[in-house]
C-alpha positions as CSV (number, residue, x, y, z in Angstrom):
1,X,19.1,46.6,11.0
2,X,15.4,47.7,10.1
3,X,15.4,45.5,6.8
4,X,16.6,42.8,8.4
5,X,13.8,42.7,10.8
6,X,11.5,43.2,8.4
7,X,12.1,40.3,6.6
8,X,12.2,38.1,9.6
9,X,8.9,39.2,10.7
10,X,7.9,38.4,7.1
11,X,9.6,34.9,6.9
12,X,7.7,34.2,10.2
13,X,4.3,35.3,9.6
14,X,5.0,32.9,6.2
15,X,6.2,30.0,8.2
16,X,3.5,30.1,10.3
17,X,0.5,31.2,8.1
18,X,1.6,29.0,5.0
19,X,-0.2,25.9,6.6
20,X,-3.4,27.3,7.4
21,X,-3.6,28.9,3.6
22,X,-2.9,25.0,2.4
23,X,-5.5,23.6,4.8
24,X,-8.2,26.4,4.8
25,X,-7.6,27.7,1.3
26,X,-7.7,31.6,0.5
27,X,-11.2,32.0,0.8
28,X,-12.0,30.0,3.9
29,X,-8.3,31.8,5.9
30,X,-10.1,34.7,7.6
31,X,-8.1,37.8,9.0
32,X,-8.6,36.7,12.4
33,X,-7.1,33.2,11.6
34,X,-4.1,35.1,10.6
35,X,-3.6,37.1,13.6
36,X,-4.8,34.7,16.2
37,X,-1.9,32.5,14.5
38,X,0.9,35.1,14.3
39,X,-0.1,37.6,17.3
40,X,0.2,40.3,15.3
41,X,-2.5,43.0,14.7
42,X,-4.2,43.2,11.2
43,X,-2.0,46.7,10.2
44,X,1.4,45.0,11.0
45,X,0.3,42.2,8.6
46,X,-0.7,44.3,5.7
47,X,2.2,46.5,6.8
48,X,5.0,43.3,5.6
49,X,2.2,42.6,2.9
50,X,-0.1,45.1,1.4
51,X,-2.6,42.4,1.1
52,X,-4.2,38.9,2.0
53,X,-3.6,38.2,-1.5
54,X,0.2,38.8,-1.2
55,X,0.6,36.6,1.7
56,X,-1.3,34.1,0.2
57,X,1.1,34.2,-2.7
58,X,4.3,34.4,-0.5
59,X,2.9,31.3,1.3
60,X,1.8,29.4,-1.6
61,X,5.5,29.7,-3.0
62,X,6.5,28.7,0.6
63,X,5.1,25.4,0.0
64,X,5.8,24.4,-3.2
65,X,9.1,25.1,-2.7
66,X,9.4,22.3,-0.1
67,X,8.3,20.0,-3.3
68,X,10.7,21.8,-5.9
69,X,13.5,21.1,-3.6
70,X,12.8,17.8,-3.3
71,X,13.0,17.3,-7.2
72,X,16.0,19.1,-7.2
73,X,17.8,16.9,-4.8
74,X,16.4,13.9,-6.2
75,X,17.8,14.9,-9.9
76,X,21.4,16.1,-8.0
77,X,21.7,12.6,-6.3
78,X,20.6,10.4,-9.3
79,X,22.7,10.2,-12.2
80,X,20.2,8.1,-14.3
81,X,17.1,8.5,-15.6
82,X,15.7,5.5,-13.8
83,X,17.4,6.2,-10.9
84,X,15.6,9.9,-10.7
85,X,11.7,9.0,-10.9
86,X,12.1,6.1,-8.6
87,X,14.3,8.8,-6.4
88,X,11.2,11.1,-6.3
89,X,8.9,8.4,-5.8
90,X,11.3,7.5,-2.4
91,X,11.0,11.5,-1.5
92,X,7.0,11.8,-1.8
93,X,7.0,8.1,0.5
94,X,9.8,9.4,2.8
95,X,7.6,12.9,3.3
96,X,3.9,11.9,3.0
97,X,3.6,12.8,6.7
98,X,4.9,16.0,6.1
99,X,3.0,16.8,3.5
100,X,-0.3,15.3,5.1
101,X,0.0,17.1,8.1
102,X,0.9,20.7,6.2
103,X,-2.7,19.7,4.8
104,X,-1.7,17.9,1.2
105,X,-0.2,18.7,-1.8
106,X,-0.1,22.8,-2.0
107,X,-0.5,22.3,-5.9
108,X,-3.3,20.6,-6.1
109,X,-4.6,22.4,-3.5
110,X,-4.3,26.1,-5.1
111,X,-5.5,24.1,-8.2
112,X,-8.9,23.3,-7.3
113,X,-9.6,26.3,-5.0
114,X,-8.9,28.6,-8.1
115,X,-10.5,26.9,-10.8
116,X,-13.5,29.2,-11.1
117,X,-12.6,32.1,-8.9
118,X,-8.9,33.4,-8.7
119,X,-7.4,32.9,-12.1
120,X,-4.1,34.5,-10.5
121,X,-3.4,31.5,-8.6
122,X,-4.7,29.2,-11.1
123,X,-1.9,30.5,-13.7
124,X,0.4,30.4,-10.9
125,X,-0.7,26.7,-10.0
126,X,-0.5,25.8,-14.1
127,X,3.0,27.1,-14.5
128,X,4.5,25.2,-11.6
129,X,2.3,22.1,-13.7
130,X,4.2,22.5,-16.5
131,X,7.5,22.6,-15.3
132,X,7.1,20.0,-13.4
133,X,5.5,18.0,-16.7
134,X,8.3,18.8,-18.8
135,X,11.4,17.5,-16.6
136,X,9.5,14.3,-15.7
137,X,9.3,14.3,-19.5
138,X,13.1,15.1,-20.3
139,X,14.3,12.3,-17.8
140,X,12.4,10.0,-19.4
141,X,13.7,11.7,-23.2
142,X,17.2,11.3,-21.7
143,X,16.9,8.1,-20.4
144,X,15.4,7.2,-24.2
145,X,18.6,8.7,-25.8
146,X,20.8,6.8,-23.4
147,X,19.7,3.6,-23.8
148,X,17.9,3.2,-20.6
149,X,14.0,3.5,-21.3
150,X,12.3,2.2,-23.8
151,X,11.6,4.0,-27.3
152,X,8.1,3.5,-27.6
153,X,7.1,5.3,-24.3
154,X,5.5,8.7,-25.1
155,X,7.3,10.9,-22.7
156,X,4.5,13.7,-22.1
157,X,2.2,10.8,-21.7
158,X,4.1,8.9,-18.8
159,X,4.7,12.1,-16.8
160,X,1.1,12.8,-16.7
161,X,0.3,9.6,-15.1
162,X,3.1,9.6,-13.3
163,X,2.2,13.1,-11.8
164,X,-1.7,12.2,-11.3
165,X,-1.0,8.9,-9.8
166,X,1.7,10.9,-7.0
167,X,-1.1,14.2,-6.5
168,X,-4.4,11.9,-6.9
169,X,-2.9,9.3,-4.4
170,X,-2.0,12.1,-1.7
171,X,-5.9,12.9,-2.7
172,X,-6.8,9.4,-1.4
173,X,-4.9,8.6,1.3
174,X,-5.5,12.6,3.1
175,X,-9.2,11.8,2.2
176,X,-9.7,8.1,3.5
177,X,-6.5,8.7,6.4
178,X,-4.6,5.6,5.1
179,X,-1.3,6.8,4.1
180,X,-0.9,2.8,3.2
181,X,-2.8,3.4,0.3
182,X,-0.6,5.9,-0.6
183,X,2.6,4.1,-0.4
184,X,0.4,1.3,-2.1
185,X,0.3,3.2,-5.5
186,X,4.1,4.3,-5.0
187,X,4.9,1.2,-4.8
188,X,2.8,0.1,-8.3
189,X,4.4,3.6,-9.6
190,X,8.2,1.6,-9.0
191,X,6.8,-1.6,-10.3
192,X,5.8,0.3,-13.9
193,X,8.9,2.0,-14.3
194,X,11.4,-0.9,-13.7
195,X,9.3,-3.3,-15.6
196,X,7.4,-1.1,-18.4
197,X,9.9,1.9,-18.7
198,X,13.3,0.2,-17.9
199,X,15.1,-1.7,-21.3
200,X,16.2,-4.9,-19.2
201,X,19.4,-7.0,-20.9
């Protein structure tokens, strides 16, 4: 069928272009770069997208969603509140490669590029932020009400470290290329929450 198709053609001109928007960014992913990747002529890709800026979008939520299924996962396999940060902190050491080699964290990546210049993708990049922010937060709340973290952690203020110290360590292995120091600060990330977050009997 026609529509079925099209949204083939469209899930592989994402597939393929989604990497080179991640390493490039949206201003430095010229035309060409997209059809010299896909083979396809410059009217069949704004045909599937109207835009550069719609398939930059399309392929921006194409790699995040790697990430947000990873959390997912994590929180469906872990039943405790423990359990789930050191289980994300196992998924971001188990996929560093992946992530690497797709050109680093898509977040932080959007993040900087559209600090000053594309406030779409900023607000896009803020929101996915947030959410993410505020369930690191409530696993911590819940593990608070269950007796399995300590009372006097702040919450908010954990995830935020927690966050930075996953997105800035992806920063400095990708920039230095030594994943080791990478799994390094995972590691310390572990050590903190069984020893500083974890109520021990």
């Amino acid at each position: 069928m026609p529509f079925e198709k099209s949204e083939r053609t469209k899930k592989r001109i994402i597939e393929t272009v989604a990497p080179i928007f991640n390493k490039k960014g949206y201003q430095s992913t010229a035309l060409s770069d997209i059809t010299n990747a896909t083979g396809l002529t410059k009217g069949a890709i704004y045909g599937n997208f109207g835009n550069k800026e719609n398939l930059a979008e399309a392929c921006f939520n194409h790699n995040v969603k790697f990430l947000q299924k990873g959390l997912q996962m994590t929180w469906a396999a872990n039943p405790s509140s423990i359990a789930k940060l050191i289980g994300l902190l196992n998924f971001y050491h188990q996929n560093y490669e992946t992530v690497a080699n797709n050109g680093g964290c898509p977040l932080m990546n959007v993040a900087v590029e559209a600090d000053d210049f594309y406030p779409f993708f900023k607000e896009k990049a803020k929101t996915i932020l947030l959410t993410w922010q505020s369930e690191i937060a409530s696993v911590i709340k819940e593990g608070q009400d269950s007796g399995e973290i300590k009372l006097e952690i702040d919450a908010l203020s954990f995830a935020n470290f927690y966050i930075a110290s996953i997105e800035g360590g992806i920063l400095i292995a990708k920039t230095t290329n030594n994943p080791a120091s990478f799994f390094n600060i995972i590691e310390n990330l572990k050590s903190l929450v069984n020893h500083q977050l974890k109520i021990t009997t």
